[in-house]
N, C-alpha and C positions, 0 to 999 in steps of 0.2 A: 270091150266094144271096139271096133273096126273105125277109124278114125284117118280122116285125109292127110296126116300132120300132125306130130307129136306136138307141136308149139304154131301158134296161128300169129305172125306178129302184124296188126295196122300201124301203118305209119313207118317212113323210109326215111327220117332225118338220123340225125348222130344218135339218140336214145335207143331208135326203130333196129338201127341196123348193127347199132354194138350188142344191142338184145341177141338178135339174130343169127350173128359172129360166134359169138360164145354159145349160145341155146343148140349151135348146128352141132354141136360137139358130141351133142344126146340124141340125135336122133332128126327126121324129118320137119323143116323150118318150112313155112311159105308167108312170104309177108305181101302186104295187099298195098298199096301207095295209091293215094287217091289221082295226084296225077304230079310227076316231075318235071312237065313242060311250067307248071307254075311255081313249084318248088317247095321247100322248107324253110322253114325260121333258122334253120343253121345256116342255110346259105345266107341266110340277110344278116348275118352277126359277124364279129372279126374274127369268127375262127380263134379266139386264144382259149388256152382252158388252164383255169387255177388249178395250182397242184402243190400241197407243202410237203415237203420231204423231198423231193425229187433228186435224183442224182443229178440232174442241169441244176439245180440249186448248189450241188456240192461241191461244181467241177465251178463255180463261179464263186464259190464262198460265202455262198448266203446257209444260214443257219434257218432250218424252218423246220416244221414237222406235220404232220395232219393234227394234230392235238392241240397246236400251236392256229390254224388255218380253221378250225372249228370255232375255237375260241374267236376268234377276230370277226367269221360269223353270224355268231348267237349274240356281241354286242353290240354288232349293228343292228339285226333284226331284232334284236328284242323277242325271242321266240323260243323260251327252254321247252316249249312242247315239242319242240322241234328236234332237240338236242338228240335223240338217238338216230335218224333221221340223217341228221349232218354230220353228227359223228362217221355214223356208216360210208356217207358218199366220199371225205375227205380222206378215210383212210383208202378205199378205190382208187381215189386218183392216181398218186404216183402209179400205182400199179400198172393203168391204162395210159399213163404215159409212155413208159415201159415199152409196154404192149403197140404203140402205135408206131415206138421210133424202129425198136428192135424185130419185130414181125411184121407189121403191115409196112415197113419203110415210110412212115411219113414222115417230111423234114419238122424238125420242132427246135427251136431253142428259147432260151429264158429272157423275156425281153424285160433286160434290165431300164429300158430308157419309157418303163408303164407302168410307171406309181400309178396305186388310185385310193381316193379316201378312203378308211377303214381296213387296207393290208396290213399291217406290219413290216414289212420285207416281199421285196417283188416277188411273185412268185405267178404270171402269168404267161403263159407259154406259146409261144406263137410260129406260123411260120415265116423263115426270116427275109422273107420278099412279101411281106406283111400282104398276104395275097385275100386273105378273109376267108369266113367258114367255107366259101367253094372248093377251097382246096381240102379242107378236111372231109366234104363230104365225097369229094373225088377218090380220097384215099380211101372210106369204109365202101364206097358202090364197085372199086373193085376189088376189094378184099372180098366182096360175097362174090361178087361174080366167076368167082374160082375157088367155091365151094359149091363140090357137088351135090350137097345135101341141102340147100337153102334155092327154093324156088322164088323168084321176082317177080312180080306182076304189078305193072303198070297201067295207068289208067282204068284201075279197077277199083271204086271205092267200096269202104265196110258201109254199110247202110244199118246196120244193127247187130246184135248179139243174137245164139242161142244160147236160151237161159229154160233148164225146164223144173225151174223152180227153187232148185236146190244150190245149182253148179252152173255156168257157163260150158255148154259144151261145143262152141264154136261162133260164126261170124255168119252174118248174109253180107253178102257182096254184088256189087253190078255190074253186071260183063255187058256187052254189046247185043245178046241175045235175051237179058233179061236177068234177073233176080235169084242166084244159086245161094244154095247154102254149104258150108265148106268145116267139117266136124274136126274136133282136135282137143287132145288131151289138157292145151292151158292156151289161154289169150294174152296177148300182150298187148295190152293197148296204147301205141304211142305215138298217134295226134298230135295233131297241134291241138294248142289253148282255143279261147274263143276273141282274140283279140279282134278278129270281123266280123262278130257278130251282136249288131247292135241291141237288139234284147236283152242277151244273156250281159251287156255292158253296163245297161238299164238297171237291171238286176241286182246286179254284184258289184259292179266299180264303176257309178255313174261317173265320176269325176275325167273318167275316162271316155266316156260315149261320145262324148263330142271333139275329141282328141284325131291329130292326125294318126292316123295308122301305120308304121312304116312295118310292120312285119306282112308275115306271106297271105296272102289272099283267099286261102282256103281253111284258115284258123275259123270255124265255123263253131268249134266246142262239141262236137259229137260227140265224146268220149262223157264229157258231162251229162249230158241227155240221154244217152244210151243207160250212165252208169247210176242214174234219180232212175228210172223206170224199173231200176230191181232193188232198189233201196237201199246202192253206195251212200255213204257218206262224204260229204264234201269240207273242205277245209279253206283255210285263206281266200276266200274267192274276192274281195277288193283287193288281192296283191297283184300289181304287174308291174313289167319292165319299163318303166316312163322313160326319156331320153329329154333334158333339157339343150339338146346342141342341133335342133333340128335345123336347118336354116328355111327359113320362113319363104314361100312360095317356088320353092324348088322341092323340097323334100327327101334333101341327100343331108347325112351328119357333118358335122364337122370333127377332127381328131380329139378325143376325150382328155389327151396328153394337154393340148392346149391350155389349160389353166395353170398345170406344171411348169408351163415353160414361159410363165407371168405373161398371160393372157388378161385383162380387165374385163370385167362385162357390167353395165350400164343400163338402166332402164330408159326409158320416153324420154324423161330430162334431160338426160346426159348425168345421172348420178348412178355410182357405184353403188348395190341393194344386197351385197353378199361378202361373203367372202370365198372368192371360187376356187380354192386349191382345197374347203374342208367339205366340199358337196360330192358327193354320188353323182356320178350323172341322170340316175332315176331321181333321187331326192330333187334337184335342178330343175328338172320339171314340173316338178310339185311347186319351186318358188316361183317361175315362170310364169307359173297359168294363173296364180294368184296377184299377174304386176297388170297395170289397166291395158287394154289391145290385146294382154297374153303373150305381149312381145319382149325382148330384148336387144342389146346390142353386144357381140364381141370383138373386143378389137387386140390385136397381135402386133407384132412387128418384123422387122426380118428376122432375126435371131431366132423365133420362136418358127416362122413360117420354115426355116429350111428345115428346121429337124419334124414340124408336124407334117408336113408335103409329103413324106415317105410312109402314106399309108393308104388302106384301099378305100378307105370313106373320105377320107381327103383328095385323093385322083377321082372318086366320083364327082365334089364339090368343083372341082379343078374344071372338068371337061365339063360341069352342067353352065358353069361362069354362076357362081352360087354367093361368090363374094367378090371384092374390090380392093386394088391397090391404092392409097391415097398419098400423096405428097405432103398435105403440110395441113394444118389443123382447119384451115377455110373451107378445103375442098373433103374434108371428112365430114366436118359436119354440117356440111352444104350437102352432100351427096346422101349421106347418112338421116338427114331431115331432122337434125336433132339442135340447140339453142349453144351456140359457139362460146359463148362468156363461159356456160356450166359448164358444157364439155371440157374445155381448155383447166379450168379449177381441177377438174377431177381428177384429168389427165396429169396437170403439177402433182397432186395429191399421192398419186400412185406409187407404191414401189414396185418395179416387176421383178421380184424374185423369182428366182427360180430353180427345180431339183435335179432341171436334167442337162443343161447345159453352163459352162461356165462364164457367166457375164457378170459383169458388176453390177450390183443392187443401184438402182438408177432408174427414173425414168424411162416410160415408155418412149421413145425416141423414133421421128421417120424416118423412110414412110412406114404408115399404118395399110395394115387389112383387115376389115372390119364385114359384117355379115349381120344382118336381124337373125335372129332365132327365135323359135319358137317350142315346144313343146309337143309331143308324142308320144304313143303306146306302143311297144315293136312286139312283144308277146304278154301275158297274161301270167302270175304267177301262182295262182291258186288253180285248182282241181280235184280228183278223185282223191278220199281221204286214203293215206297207203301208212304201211308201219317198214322199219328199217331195211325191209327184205324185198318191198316192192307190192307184196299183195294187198291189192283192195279188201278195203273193209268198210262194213257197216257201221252207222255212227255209233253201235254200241262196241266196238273194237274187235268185230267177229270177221273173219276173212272170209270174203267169196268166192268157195272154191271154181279153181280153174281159170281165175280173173286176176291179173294185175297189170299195172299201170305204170307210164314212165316218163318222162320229157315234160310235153305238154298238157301231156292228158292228168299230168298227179300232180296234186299239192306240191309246192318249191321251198325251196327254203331261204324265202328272203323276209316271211315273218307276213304279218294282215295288213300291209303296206304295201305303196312303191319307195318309201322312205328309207325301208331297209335292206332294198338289196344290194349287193357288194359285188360289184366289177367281176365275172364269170360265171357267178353265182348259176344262169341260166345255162349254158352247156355243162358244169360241173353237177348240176341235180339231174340234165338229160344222162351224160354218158354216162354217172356212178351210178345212179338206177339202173340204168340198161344192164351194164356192169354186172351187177347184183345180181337181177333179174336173171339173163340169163345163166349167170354162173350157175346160179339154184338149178334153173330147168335144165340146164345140157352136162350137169353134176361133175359142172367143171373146177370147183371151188373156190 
């Protein structure tokens, strides 16, 4: 059959165009992008991607492995259905590390100063002007864009599959002229989640439907809708990325680091409700939305603020004036609206330990900068049910030829939670799928 396109890919974030990259290897690629003027969920993330085994882990001394990076995990998430799955995408990583410092030139190193609950051993990669996933997606839009064989179309979205029964044999899409159909030996579906789209939220993760939104605006869940109409099966669909550091009526994060560098956080009283150096910051939201208002308080100090200052959701908070410098405990919790007597207790109470900078175990000490936060959804972690290789399958574990799935559009691996996903977890299931995926179709291995 006579076909416009060996590989059809929807969706232009990291999962869309690492498919793409690798798939162009085999033959004629065209990916559709619903539109870049509003963007992708990678650009709204920091850009870092977990990776165990890495050679930056080696040239730094850190001992880690993919097997090692799996494990850590399947014990967060709680999800051995998952386990070939995450095996697959962790052992990809290094790989595509690899792949992005030494071929694509993107800058990466090992950001030792980014514990996060549930690693073992740092192992999140970032670039070192902590610039956020814009620069990662900078680096995969010109890596296609100088390949001949990978055609770009922007502001053209997939409106639906052709499906004639059996197979997927391509895409309908919307040009300016109207409604084409566009034939190709394998689909790649990789969308975003449905994080804004309030039905599908209804549905599958009420707890989320009334949550702020902080990911991309066109997360509509198409790839879900499209992939129930031929009888995909679906997986984890209550799992997403929840964000407990939202800062409350601004809607910029605050640094996830902050708890590392003996950050406190406090409810309505002025009492301490957690312990913040053992939360996730998806789990964090989950205790969050459960305190009365849905609100919290974090409060930092200098110490903590110059080393969390140096990142790019902390220069958004910075420039939005998202939080406040205070002087001495009257004017925090005068400004803060919170009960001085408590406050001051808890504040005595507190050790600010911490893992990444060297200070003595001690009191929080002023002045303070403190912030309400709140709680948010930034993507969705459940989707199209897929097995290690990336192809959609029916709930009976049957693959639909010509159909797979990746990023936002597929089941993640953070387990039927936002409780257990683990710090990169979401770009490491987009790009090791993609990874995958294309490696298969452009029979690049």
């Amino acid at each position: 059959m006579s076909t416009d396109a060996e590989v059809v890919v929807v969706g232009a974030g990291a999962a869309g165009m690492t498919a793409a990259l690798r798939a162009a290897r085999g033959g004629r690629v065209i990916v559709f992008e619903k539109s870049t003027r509003h963007g992708c969920n990678t650009q709204y993330s920091s850009g870092s991607l977990a990776a165990g085994g890495t050679r930056l882990q080696a040239e730094a001394g850190i001992e880690d492995s993919p097997e090692r990076h799996a494990r850590d995990i399947l014990a967060a998430s709680g999800d051995p259905g998952a386990a070939a799955l995450v095996r697959a995408v962790c052992a990809a990583a290094p790989r595509y590390v690899d792949w992005l410092v030494d071929e694509l030139g993107h800058p990466l190193e090992l950001g030792i100063d980014m514990p996060r609950a549930g690693q073992s051993v740092p192992r999140l990669h970032t670039d070192p002007g902590r610039g956020g996933g814009k620069v990662l997606v900078r680096t995969l839009r010109h890596a296609m864009s100088a390949v001949a064989d990978i055609t770009f179309v922007d502001e053209t979205p997939a409106v639906g599959l052709r499906y004639d029964g059996t197979r997927v044999t391509g895409v309908r899409v919307r040009e300016h002229t109207g409604e084409q159909e566009v034939t190709a030996d394998d689909v790649v579906l990789a969308c975003d989640g449905y994080g804004n789209n309030p039905d599908l939220l209804r549905r599958f993760a009420p707890d989320a439907a009334t949550a702020f939104h902080g990911g991309v605006s066109t997360s509509h869940g198409d790839a879900v809708i499209w992939g129930e109409r031929i009888g995909a099966g679906l997986r984890n669909m209550g799992a997403y990325l929840g964000h407990g550091q939202v800062v409350a009526g601004h809607g910029t994060r605050l640094n996830p680091n902050l708890p590392f560098l003996g950050a406190l956080m406090v409810d309505g009283d002025g009492r301490r409700f957690c312990d913040e150096k053992a939360q996730g910051y998806s789990r964090l939201g989950g205790l969050i939305r459960r305190l009365p208002g849905e609100r919290a308080v974090m409060i930092w100090d200098e110490p903590a603020h110059e080393v969390a200052r140096h990142s790019e959701l902390m220069r958004e908070s910075i420039e939005a004036g998202a939080f406040r410098r205070y002087a001495d405990l009257s004017s925090l919790a005068g400004g803060l609206g919170l009960p001085e007597d408590t406050l001051g207790r808890t504040l005595d109470g507190f050790v600010a330990a911490s893992d990444l900078v060297k200070r003595p175990v001690e009191r929080l000490r002023p002045p303070w900068y403190a912030a309400w936060i709140t709680h948010g959804i930034l993507t969705t972690q459940g989707g199209l049910l897929i097995d290690a290789e990336g192809h959609v399958l029916r709930p009976d574990g049957t693959p639909i030829p010509g159909l797979s799935a990746a990023g936002g559009a597929a089941t993640g691996i953070s387990g039927p939670s936002p409780d257990g996903y683990s710090s990169g977890n979401g770009l490491l299931a987009a790009m090791g799928v993609g990874w995958i995926v294309g490696n298969r179709l452009g029979s690049a291995g």
